[in-house]
N, C-alpha and C positions, 0 to 999 in steps of 0.2 A: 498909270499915267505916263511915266517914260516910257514904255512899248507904243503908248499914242505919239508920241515924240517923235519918238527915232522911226515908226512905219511910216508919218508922214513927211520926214526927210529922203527917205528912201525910195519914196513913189516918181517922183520924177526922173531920177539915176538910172532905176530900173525899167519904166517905159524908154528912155533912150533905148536899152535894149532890145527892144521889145519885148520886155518882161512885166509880169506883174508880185506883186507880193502876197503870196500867198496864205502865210504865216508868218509871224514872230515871236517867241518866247528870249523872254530872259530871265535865268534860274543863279541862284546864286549857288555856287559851288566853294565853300572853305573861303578863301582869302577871295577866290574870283567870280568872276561872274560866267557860266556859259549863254551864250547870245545863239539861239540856232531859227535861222532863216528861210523858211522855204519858197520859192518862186516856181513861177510858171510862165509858158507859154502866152501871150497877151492875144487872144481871140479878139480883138476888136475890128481887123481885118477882114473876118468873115460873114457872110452874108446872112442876115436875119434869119433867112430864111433852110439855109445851110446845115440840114439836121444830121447829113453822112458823111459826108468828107473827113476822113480820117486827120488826125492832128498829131504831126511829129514829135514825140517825146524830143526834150530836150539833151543836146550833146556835152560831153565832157566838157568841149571848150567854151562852151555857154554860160556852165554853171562855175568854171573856172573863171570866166571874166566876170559873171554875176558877184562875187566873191572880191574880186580885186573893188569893185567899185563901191560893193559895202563898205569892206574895209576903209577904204578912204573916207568914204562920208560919216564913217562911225569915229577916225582918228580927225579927222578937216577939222569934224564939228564940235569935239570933244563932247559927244554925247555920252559916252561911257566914263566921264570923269577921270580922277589918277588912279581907281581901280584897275589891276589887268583883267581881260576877259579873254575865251576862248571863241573862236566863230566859228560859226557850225551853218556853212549855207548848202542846200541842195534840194530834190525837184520832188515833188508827192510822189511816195512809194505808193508800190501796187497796195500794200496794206491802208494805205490811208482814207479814211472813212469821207464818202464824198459826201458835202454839205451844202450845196446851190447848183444851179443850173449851168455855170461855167464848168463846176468840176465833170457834172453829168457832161456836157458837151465834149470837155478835152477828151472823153472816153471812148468816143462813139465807135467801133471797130476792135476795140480790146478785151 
């Protein structure tokens, strides 16, 4: 129920970027909590009908500003309570099992 929370405080933040949220787990670890995020690329831009057009993995500085703006909306909103938490945001590894047709799409050429 909090992972429903906190993604959909996050969904707005992140389309600013043109990101979407791709995942989010929070595990508790000993006293804290790990929070790990994954984003992606927001294909909303591309045309229906657009099945090749390659799509640029995301850059360092992308998923570094992705990061800055969680953070913020995780400390803004005191979604995480007085617990400390560790944040863990970054972009689907090539291992990561694709699961709908956005993920199939961000792939097409790799």
């Amino acid at each position: 129920m909090a992972d429903d929370l906190i993604a959909s405080q996050l969904e707005q933040p992140l389309a600013d970027l043109s990101l979407v949220l791709d995942d989010l787990t929070v595990t508790p670890a000993g006293r804290r909590r790990v929070v790990r995020v994954i984003v992606d690329r927001d294909l909303t831009g591309l045309a229906a009908d657009d099945t090749t057009s390659a799509v640029a993995g995301l850059t360092l500085d992308e998923v570094a500003e992705a990061t800055r703006v969680v953070a913020d909306v995780l400390d803004e909103g005191d979604l995480m309570g007085e617990a400390p938490y560790t944040l863990e945001v970054s972009s689907p590894g090539l291992d990561r099992v694709l699961r709908g047709p956005r993920q199939y799409r961000r792939n097409v050429g790799r």
